[in-house]
N, CA, C and O atoms as a Tinker XYZ file with bonds, in Angstrom:
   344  protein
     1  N      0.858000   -1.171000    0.000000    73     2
     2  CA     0.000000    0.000000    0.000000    64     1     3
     3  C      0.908000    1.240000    0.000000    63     2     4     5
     4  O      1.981000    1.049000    0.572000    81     3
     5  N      0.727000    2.433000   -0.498000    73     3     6
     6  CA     1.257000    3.580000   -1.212000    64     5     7
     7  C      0.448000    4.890000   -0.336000    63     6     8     9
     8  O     -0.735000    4.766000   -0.655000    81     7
     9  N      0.553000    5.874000    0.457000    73     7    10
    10  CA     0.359000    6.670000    0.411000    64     9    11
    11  C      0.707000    8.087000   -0.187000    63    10    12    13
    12  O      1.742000    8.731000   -0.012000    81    11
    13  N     -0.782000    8.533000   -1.187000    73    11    14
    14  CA    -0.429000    9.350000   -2.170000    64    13    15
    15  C     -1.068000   10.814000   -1.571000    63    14    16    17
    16  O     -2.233000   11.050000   -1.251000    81    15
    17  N      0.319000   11.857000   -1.532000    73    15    18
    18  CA    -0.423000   13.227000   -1.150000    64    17    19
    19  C     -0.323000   14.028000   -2.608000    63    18    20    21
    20  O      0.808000   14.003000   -3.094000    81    19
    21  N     -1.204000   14.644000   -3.279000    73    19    22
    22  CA    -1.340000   15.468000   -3.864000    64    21    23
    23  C     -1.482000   16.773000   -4.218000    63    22    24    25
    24  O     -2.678000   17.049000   -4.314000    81    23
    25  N     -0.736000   17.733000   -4.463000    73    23    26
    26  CA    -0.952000   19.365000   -4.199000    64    25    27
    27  C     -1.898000   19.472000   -5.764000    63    26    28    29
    28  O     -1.591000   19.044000   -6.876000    81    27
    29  N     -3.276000   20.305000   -5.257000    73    27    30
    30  CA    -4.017000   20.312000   -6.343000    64    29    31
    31  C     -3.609000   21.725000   -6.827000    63    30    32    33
    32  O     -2.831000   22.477000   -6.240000    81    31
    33  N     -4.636000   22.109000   -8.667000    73    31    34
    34  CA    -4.342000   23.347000   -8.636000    64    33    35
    35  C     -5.678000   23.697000   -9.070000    63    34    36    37
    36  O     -6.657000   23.017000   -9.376000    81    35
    37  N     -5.400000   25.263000   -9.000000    73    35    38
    38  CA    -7.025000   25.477000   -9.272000    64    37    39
    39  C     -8.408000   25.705000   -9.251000    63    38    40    41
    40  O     -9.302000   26.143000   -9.974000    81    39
    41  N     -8.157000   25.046000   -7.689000    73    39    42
    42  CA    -9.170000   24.486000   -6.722000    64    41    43
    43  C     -9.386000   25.016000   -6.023000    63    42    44    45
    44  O     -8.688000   26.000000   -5.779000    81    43
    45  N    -10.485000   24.704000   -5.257000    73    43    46
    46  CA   -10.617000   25.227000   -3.768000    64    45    47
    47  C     -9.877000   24.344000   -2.605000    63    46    48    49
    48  O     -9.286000   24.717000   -1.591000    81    47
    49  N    -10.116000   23.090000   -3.104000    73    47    50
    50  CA    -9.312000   21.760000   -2.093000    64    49    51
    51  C     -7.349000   22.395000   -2.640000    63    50    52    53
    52  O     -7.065000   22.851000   -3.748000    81    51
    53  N     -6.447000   22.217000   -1.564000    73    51    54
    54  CA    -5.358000   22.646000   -1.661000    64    53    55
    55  C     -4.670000   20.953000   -1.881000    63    54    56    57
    56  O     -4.196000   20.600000   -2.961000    81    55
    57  N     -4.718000   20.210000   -0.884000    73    55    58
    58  CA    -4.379000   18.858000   -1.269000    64    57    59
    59  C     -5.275000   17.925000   -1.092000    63    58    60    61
    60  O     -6.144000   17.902000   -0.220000    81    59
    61  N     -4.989000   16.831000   -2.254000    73    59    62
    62  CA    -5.675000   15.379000   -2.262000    64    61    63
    63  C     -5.111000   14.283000   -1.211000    63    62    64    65
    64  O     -3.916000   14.556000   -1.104000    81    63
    65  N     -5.324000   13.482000   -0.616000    73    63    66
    66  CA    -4.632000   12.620000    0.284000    64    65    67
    67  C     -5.367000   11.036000   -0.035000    63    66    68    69
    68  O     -6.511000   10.700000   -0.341000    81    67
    69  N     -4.658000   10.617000    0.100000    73    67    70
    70  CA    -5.526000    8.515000   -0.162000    64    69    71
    71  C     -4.769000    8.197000    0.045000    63    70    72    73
    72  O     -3.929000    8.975000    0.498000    81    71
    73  N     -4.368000    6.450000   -0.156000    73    71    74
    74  CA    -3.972000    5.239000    0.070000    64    73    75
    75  C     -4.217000    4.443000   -1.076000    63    74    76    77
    76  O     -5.416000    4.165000   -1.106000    81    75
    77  N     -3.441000    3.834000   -2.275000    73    75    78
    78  CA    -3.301000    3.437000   -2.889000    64    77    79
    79  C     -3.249000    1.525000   -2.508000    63    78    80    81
    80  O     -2.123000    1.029000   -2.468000    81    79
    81  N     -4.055000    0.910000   -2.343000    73    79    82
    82  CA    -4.008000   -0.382000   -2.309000    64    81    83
    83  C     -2.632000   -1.057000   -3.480000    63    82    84    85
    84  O     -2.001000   -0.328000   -4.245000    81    83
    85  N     -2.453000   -2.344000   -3.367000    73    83    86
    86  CA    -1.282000   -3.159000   -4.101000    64    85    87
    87  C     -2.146000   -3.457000   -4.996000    63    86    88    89
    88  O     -1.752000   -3.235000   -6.141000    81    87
    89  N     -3.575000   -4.040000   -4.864000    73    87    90
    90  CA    -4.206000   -3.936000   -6.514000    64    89    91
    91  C     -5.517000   -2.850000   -6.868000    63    90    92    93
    92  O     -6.695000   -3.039000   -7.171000    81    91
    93  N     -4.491000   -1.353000   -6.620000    73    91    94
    94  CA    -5.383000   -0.453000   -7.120000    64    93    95
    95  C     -6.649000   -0.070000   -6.954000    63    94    96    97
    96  O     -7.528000    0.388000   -7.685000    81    95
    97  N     -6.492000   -0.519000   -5.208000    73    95    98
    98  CA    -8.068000    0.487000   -4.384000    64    97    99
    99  C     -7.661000    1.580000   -4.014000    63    98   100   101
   100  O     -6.531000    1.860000   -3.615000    81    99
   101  N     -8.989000    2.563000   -4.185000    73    99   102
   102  CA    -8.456000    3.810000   -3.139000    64   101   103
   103  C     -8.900000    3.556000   -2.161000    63   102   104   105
   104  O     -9.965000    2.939000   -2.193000    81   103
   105  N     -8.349000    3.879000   -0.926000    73   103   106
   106  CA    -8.760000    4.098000    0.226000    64   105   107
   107  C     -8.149000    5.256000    1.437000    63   106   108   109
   108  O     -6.997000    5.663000    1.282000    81   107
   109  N     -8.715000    5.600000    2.260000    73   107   110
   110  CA    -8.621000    6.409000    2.875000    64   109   111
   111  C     -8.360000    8.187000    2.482000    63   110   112   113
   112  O     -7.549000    8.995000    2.936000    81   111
   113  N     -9.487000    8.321000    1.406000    73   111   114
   114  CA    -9.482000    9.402000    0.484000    64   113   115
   115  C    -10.036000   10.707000    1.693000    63   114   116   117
   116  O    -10.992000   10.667000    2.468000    81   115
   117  N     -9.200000   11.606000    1.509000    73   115   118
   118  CA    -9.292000   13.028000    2.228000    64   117   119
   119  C     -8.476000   14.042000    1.318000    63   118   120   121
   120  O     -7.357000   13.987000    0.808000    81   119
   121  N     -9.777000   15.258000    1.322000    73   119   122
   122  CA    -9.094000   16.598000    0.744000    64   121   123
   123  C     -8.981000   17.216000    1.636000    63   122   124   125
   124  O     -9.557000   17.102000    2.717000    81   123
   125  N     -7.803000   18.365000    1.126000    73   123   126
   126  CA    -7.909000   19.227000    2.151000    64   125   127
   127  C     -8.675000   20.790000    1.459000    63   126   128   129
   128  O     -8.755000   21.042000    0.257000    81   127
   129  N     -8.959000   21.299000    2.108000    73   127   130
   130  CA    -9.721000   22.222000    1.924000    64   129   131
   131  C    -11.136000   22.294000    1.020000    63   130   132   133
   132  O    -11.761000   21.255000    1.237000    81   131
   133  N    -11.681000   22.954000    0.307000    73   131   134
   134  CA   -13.018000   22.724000   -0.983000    64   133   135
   135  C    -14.231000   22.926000   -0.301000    63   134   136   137
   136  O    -14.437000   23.642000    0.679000    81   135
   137  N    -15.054000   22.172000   -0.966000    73   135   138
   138  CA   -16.608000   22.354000   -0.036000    64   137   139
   139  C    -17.068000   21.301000    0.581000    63   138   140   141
   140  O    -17.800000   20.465000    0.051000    81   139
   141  N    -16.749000   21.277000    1.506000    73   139   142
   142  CA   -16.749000   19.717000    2.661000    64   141   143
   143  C    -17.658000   19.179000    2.252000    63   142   144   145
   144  O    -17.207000   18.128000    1.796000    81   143
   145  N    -18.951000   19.206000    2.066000    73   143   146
   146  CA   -19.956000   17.673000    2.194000    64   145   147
   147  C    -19.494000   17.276000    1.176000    63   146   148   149
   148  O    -18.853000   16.233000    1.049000    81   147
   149  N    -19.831000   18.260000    0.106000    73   147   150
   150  CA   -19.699000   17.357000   -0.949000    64   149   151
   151  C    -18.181000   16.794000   -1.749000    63   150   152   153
   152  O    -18.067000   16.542000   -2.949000    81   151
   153  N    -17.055000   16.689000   -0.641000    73   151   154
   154  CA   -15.549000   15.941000   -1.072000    64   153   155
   155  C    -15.896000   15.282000    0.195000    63   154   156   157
   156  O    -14.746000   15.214000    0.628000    81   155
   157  N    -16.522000   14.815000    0.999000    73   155   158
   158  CA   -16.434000   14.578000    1.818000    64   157   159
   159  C    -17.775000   13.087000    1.080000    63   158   160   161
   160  O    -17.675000   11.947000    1.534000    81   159
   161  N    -18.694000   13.367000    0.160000    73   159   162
   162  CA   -19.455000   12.326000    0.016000    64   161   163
   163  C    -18.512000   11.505000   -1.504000    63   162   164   165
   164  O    -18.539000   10.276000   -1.562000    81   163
   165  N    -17.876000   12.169000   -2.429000    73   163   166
   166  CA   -16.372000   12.359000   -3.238000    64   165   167
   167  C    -15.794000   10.580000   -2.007000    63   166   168   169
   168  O    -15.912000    9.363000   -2.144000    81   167
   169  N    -15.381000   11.233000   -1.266000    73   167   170
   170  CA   -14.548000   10.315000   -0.396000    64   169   171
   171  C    -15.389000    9.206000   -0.136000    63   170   172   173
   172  O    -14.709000    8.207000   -0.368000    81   171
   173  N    -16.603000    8.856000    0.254000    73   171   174
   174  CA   -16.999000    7.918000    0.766000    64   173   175
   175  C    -17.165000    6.508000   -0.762000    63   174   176   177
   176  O    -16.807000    5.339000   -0.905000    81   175
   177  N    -18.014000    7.692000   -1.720000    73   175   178
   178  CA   -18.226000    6.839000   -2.788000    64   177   179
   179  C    -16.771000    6.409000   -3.298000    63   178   180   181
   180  O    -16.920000    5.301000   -3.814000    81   179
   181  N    -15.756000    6.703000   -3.361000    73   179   182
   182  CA   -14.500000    6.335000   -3.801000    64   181   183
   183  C    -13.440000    5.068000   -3.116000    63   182   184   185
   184  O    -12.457000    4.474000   -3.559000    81   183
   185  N    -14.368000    5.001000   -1.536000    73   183   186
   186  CA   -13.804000    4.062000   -1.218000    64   185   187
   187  C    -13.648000    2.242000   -1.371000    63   186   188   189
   188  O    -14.474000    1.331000   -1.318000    81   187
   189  N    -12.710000    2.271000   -1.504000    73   187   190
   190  CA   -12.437000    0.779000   -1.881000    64   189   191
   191  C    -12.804000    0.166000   -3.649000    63   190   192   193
   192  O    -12.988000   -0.941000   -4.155000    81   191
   193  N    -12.774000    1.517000   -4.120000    73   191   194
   194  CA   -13.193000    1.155000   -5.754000    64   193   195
   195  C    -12.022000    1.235000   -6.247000    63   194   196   197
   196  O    -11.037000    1.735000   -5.704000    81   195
   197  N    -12.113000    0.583000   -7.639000    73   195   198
   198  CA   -10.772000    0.532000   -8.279000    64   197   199
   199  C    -10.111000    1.528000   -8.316000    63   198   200   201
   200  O    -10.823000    2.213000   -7.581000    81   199
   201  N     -8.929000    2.470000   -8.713000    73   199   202
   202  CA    -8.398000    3.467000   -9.325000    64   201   203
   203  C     -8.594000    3.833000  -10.454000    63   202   204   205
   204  O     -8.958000    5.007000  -10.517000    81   203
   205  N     -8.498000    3.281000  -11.460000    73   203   206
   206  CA    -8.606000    3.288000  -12.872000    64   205   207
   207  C    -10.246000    3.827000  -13.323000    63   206   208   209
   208  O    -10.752000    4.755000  -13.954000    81   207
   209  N    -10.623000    2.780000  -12.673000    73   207   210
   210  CA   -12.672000    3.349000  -12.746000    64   209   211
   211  C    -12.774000    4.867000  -12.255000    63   210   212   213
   212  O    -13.164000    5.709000  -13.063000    81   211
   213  N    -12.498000    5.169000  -11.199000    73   211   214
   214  CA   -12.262000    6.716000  -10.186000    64   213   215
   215  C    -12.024000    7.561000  -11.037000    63   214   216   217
   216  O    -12.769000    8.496000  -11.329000    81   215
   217  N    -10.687000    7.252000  -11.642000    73   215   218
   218  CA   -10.098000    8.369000  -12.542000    64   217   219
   219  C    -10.734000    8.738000  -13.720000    63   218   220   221
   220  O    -10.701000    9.898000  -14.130000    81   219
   221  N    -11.610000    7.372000  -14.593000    73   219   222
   222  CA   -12.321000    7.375000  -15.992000    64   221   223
   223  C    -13.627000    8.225000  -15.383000    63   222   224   225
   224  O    -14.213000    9.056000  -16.076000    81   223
   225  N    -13.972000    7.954000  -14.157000    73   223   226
   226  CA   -15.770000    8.581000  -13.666000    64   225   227
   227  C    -14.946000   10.135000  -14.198000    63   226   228   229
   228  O    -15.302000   10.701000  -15.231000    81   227
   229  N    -13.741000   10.712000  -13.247000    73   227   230
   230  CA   -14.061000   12.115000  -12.964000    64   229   231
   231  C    -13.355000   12.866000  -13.509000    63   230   232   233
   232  O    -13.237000   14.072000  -13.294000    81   231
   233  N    -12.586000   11.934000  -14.601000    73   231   234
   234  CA   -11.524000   12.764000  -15.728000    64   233   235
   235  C    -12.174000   13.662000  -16.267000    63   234   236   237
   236  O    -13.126000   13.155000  -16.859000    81   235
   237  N    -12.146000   14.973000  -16.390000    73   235   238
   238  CA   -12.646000   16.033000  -17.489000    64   237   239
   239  C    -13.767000   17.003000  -16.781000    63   238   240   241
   240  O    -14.206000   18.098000  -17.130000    81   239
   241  N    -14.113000   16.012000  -15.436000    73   239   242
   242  CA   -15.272000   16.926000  -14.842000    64   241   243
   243  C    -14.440000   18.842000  -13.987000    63   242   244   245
   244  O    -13.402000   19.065000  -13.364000    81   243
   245  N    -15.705000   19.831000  -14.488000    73   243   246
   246  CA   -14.753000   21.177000  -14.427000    64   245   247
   247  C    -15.606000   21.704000  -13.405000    63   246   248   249
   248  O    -16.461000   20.854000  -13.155000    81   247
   249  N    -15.779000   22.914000  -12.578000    73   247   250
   250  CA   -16.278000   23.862000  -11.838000    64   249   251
   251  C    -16.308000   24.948000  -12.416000    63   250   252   253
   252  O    -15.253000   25.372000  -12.887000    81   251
   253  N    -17.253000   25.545000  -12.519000    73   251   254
   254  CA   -17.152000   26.846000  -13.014000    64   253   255
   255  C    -16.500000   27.014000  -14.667000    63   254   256   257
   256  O    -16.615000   26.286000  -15.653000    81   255
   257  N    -15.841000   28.210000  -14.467000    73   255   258
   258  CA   -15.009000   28.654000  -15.627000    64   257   259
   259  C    -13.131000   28.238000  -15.168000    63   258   260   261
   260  O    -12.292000   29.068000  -15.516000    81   259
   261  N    -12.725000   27.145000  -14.523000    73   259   262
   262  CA   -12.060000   26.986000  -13.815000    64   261   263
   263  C    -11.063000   26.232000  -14.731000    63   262   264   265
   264  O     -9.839000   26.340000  -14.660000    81   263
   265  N    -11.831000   25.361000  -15.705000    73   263   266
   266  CA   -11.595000   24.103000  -16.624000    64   265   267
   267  C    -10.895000   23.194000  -15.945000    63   266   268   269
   268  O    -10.422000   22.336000  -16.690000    81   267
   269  N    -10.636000   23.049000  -14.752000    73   267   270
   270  CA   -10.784000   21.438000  -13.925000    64   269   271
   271  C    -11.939000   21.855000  -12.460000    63   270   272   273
   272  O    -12.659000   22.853000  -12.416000    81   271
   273  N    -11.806000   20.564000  -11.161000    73   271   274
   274  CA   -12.416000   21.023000  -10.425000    64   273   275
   275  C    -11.587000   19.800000   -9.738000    63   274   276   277
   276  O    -10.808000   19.079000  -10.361000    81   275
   277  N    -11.952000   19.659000   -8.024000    73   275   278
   278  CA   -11.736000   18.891000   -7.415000    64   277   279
   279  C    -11.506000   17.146000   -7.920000    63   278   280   281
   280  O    -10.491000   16.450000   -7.945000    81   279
   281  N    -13.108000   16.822000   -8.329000    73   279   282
   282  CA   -13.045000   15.319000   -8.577000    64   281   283
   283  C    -11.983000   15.252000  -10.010000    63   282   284   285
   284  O    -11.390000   14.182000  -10.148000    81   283
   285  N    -11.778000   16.116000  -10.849000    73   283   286
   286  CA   -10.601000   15.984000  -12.283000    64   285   287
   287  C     -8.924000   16.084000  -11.401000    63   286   288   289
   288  O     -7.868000   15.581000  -11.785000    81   287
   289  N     -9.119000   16.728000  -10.413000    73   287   290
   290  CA    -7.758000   17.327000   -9.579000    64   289   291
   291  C     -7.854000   15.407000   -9.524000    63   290   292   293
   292  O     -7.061000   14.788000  -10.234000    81   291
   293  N     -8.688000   14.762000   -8.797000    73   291   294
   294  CA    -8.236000   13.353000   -8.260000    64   293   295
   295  C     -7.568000   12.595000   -9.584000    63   294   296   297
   296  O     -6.396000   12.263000   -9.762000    81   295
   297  N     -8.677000   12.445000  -10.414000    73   295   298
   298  CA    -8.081000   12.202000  -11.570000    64   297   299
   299  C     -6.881000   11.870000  -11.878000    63   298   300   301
   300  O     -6.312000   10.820000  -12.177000    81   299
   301  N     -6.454000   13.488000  -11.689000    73   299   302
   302  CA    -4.826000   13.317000  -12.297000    64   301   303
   303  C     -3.585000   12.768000  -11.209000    63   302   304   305
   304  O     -2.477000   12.292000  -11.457000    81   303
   305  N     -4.364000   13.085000   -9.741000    73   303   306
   306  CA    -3.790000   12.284000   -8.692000    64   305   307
   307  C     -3.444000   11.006000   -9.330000    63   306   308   309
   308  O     -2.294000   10.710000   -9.655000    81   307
   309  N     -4.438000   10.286000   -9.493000    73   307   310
   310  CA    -4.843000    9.032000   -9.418000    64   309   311
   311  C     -3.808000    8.566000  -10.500000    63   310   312   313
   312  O     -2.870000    7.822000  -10.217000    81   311
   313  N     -4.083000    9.134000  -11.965000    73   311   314
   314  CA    -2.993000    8.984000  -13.272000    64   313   315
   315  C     -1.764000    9.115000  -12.500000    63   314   316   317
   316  O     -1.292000    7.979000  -12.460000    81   315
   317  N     -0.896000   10.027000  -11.778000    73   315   318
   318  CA     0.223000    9.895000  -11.673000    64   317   319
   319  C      0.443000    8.542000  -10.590000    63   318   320   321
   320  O      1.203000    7.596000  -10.796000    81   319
   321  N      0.065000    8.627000  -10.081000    73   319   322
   322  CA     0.416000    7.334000   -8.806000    64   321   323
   323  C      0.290000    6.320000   -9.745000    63   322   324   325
   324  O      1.342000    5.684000   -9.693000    81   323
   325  N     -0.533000    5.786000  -10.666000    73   323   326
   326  CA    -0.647000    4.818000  -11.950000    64   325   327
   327  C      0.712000    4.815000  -12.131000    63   326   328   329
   328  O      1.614000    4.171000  -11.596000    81   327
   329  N      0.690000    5.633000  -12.964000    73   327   330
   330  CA     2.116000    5.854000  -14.181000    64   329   331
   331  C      3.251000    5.602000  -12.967000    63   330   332   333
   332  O      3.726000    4.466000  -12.953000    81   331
   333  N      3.659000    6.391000  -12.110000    73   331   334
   334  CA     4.637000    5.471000  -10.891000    64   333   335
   335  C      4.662000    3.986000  -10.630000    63   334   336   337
   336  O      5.547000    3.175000  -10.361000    81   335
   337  N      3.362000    3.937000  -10.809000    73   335   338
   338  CA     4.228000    1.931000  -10.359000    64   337   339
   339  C      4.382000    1.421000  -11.388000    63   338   340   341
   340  O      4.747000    0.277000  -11.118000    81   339
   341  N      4.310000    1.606000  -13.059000    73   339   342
   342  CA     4.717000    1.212000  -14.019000    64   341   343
   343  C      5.911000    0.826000  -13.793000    63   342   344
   344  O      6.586000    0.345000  -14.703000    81   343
């Protein structure tokens, strides 16, 4: 298991935080900062699901005029911790 911290950009959340399982669960997903319930319900649905699925749900999703948002910030979390254990 891998713990992955992430500095987002963009955002209102400043960092991403999880736990990378050995076959690619997330778990123990926490942002820091954003709009609590809803990274906070972000976190619950994310737990123990694949990585790969996580990242395909929330790739591309934006806020505003922002052109990413929190759940795309995970996203790319998620892609780099991937591409590392290659």
């Amino acid at each position: 298991m891998r713990h992955i911290s992430y500095k987002t950009s963009s955002t209102c959340a400043r960092q991403i935080d999880f736990d990378l399982t050995d076959d690619n669960k997330i778990t123990n997903l926490a942002f820091i900062g954003g709009c609590n319930g809803n990274l906070k319900a972000i976190s619950k649905i994310c737990e123990g699901m694949d990585a790969s699925k996580v990242m395909n749900i929330f790739s591309g999703n934006i806020c505003g005029m922002k052109g990413t948002s929190c759940a795309d910030q995970l996203s790319l979390a998620i892609k780099k911790a991937l591409d590392e254990n290659k």
